[in-house]
N, C-alpha and C positions, 0 to 999 in steps of 0.2 A: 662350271662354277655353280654351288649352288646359292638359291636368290634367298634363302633363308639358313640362320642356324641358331642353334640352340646355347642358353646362355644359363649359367646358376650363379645368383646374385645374395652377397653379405650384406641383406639390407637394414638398416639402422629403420627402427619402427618407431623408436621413440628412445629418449634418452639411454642407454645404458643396455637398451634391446636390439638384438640382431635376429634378425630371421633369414632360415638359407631359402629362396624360394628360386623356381625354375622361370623361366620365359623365353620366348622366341622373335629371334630380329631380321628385320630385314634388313638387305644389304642393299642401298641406294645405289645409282650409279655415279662414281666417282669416291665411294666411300670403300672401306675393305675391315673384314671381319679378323681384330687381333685376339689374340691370349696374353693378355699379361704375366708377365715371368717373374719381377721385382717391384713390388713398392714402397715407397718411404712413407712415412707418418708423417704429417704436419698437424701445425698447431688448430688451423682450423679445425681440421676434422676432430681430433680432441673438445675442440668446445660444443663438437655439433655432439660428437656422444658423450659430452661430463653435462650435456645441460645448459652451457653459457652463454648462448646465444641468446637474444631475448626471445621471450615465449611468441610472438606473433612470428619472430621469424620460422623459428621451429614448424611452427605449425603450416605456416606457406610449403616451407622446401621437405619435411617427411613426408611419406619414406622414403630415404632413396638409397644409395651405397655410394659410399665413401673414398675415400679415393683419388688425389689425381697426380701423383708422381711417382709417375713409374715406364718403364721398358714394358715389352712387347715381343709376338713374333709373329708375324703375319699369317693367317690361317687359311682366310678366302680374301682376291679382292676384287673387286669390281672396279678397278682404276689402272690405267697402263703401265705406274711408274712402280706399283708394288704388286710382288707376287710370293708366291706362300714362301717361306722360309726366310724371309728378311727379317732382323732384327729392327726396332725398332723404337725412339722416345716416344712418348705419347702428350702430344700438344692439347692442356685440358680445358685450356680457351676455344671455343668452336666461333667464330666470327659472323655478327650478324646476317651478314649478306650471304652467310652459306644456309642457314636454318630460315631463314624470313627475306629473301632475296626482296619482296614486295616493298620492303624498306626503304626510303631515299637513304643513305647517308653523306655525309660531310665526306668528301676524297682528302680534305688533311690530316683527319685523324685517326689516331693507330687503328690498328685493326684491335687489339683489345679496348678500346675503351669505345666503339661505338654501338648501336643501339641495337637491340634483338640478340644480345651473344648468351653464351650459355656455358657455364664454368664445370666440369666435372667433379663430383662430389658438394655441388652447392645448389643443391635442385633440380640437379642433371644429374642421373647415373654414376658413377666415378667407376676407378678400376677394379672394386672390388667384387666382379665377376669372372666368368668363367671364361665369355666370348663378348669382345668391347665391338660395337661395331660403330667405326669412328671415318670423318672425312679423311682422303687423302694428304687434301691441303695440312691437315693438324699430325703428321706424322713425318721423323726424320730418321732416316737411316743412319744405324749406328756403323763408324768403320770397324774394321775390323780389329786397329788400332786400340781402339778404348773395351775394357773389360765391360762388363756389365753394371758391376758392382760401382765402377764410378759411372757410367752412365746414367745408372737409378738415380745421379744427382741432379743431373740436368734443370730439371724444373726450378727447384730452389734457386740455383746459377742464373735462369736467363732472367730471373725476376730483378736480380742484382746485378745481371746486363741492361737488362731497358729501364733499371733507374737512371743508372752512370750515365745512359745516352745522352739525358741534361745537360751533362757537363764535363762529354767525352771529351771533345779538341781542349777546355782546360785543364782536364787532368793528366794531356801529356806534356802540355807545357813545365818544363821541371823550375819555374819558378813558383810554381803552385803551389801549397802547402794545404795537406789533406788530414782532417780528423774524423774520426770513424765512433760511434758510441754504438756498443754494444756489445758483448761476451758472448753475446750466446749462438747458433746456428746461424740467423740472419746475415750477424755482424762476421761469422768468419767465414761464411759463403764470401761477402762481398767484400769483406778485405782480402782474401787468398787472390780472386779475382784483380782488383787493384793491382797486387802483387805482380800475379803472374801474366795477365792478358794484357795488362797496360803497363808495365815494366816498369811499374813506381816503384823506387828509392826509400829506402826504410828513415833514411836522412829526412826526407819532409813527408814521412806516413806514420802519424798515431794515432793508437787506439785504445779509449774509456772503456775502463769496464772495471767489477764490481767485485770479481772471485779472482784472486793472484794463480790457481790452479789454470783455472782458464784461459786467463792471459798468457801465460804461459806458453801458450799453444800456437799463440800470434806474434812468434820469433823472427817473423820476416818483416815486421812494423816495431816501432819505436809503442810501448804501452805504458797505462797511465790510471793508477786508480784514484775512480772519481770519488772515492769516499774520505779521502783525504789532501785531492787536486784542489789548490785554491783557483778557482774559477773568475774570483772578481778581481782578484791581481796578478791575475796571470800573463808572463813577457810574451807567451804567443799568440802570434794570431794569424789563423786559417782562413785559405781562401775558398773552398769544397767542406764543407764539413755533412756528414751523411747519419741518418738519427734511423739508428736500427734495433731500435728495442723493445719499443710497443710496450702493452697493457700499461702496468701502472708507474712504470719505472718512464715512461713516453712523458711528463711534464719536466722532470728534473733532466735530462737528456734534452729536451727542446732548447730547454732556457741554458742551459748550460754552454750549449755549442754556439745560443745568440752571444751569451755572454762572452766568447774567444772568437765570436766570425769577424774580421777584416772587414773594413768598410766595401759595399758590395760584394759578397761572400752570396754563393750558392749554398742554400740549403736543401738537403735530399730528406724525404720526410717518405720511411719505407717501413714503419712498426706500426701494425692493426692494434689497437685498444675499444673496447667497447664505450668506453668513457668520453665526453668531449674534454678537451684539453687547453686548459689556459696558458698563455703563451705571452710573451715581453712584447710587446706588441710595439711601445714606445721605442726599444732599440733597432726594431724589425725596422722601422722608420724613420731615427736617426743616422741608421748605418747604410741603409738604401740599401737591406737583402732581399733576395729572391728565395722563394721556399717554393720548391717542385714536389708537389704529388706523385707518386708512383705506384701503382699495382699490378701485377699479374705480365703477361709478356704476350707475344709472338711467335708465329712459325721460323720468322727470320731471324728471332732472337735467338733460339733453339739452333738454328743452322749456324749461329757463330758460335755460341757457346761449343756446339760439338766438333766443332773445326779447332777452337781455342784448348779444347779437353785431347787435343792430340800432344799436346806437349806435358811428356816424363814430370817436369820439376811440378806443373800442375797438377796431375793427378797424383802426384805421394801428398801435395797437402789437401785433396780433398780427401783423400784416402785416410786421415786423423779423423775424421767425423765419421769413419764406419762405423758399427758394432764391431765386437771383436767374432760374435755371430748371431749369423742371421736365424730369424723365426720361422720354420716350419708349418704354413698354413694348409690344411686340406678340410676343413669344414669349418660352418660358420659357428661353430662350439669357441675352435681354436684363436679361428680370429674376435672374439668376443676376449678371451684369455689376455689374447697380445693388447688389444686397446684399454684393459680395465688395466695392466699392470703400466704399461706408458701413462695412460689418464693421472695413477698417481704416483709417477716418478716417470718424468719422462727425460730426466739428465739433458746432458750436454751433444754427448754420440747422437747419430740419425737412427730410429726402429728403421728396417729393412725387412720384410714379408718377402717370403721364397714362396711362391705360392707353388701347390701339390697339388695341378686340378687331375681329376681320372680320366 
C-alpha cells in the first residue's frame, strides 16, 4: 500500500474563485485514500462561494474545497475493514476524538456535536478533490442494492435521521400527529423519511409549504399552504411538529408551528439562517414545548439510513429530487461553471457532480 497519494483539489479562494491546485496526503493508520465519484450541492457551500457567510467566518475557513455529500470508491487503505474497490458514503463529520484524541469529552454526547470535530467543506477539505483521504470510522459501505445515484443522498437523509432521533418512539406512536414546514429539499428529505423509514400514515402527516408545484411532490403526506393556512384558528393541533426551512422564511415557520403545537408538543428546529430569530416565546411557555436543536449526523446515522435506503418504495421518492442529469466535472474551470449557475438558481431538484478525474 502506498503511505502517500496524490490529490487535485477545486479550491474556493475566495468568494466566487476556484483554483485547481495539486497536493499530497498521507494516509494515517486506520484511515484510507477515497476518489469521490458523485456529489451533491448543498446550501452551505453555496453561501461559502455566493459570499454569505459572514466576512470573519470566510476568512477563518478559506481556502479550502468544498464539498461534503457524496459517494466514493476506495483507492488505497490503511484500515482492515476496507480495501480498494469498495464503494462507499462519505461521512463528513470527522469526530473529535479521532483528529484530537488529547481531548477529554462528555461519553453522553453524540459523536457530532462534541469538541475538536472537523466538518468537510467547512474549514476542512471537502470532496471536491481528486483523492479524499478520510478515517475509516467516517465511511459506509454502499450495498449493492442501492444505485449510486440515490446513495449520493445519504448525507442530507441522516441529517433528518439524527433530527427525528428526538422524537423517534413518538413518532411511531400512531396517536401522534406530525407537521412538517418546509417545500423545499430539507423538508422533503425528511418528510419521504417519516414516510418511508418510520411508516407514518398520511392520515396524521402534514406538510406547510409555499409553492403548490412543490407540494405536490409530497403526495405521501396530507399538505397545506401556509400562505393562505389560518394559523390562529386552526382545529389542529400537532404533537411533533419539525421547522425545516431556514434563512428567512425560519421566523414565520417557528411561530406558526407554536401557534398549532399541542400542549407539550415537540419542536424539531433543522433550518440554518444567518439571522437570530424571534420566536413566541410566551406560548413556548404556556404550552410547556420542547424545541430540539439539530445539526449534522453520525457514522451510525449513515449505517441506518443506508440500511433504510434498501427499500424500493424509498428510493423512487428520493429518486424525485434527482436532476433529470447530472454535471460532468473534470477541471476546476467546469466545476466553477456548475456552482455559479446553481449559486443563481439553484431550484428544487439536488445539483449532482459526476466527477471525471484522469
Amino acid at each position: 500500500m502506498k503511505s502517500t497519494v496524490e490529490s487535485v483539489m477545486y479550491r474556493l479562494i475566495q468568494p466566487g474563485v476556484i483554483e485547481e491546485v495539486s497536493t499530497e496526503w498521507n494516509i494515517p493508520k486506520g484511515w484510507a485514500a477515497v476518489k469521490p465519484k458523485l456529489a451533491s450541492i448543498c446550501h452551505a457551500d453555496l453561501r461559502y462561494f455566493s459570499g454569505k457567510r459572514r466576512p470573519e467566518a470566510l476568512a477563518k475557513k478559506l481556502p479550502m474545497a468544498l464539498l461534503h455529500e457524496g459517494i466514493a470508491v476506495v483507492e488505497e487503505s490503511n484500515a482492515p475493514e476496507f480495501s480498494a474497490g469498495d464503494r462507499v458514503v462519505i461521512v463528513p463529520n470527522i469526530p473529535g476524538a479521532v483528529l484530537h484524541p488529547e481531548i477529554e469529552q462528555k461519553s453522553e454526547v453524540p459523536v457530532n456535536y462534541t469538541k475538536g470535530n472537523s466538518f468537510l467543506g467547512s474549514g476542512y477539505d471537502g470532496i471536491a478533490q481528486s483523492m479524499l483521504v478520510h478515517p475509516a470510522e467516517c465511511l459506509v459501505k454502499i450495498p449493492d442494492e442501492i444505485p449510486d445515484e440515490v446513495a449520493v443522498l445519504a448525507e442530507l437523509s441522516t441529517v433528518s435521521f439524527h433530527a427525528i432521533s428526538h422524537i423517534r418512539s413518538k413518532l411511531l406512536d400512531k396517536t401522534k400527529k406530525i407537521a412538517l414546514f418546509g417545500d423545499g429539499p430539507v423538508g422533503y428529505f425528511t418528510a419521504s423519511m417519516i414516510r418511508y423509514m418510520y411508516e407514518v400514515e398520511k392520515e396524521r402527516f402534514v406538510v406547510f409549504g409555499a409553492d403548490e408545484q412543490k407540494l405536490a411532490e409530497f403526495d405521501f403526506a396530507q399538505t397545506e399552504n401556509v400562505t393562505t393556512y389560518d394559523f390562529e384558528n386552526s382545529e389542529m393541533c400537532f404533537d411533533i411538529l419539525l421547522e425545516c426551512t431556514g434563512g428567512a422564511f425560519s421566523e414565520n415557520a417557528l411561530n406558526q408551528a407554536i401557534d398549532i403545537a399541542d400542549s407539550c408538543a415537540d419542536v424539531i428546529l433543522m433550518g440554518v439562517t444567518e439571522a437570530r430569530v424571534p420566536i413566541n416565546t410566551r406560548d413556548i411557555l404556556e404550552k410547556g414545548l420542547t424545541l430540539h436543536g439539530s445539526s449534522r449526523s453520525s457514522t451510525a446515522d449513515f449505517q441506518a439510513v443506508i440500511e433504510g435506503m434498501k427499500n424500493l418504495s424509498y428510493q423512487e421518492a428520493l429518486k424525485r429530487i434527482l436532476p433529470v442529469k447530472m454535471d460532468d466535472v473534470s477541471n476546476g474551470a467546469e466545476f466553477k461553471e456548475v456552482m455559479d449557475r446553481v449559486a443563481a438558481n439553484h431550484g428544487w431538484k439536488k445539483t449532482v457532480i459526476n466527477f471525471k478525474w484522469e
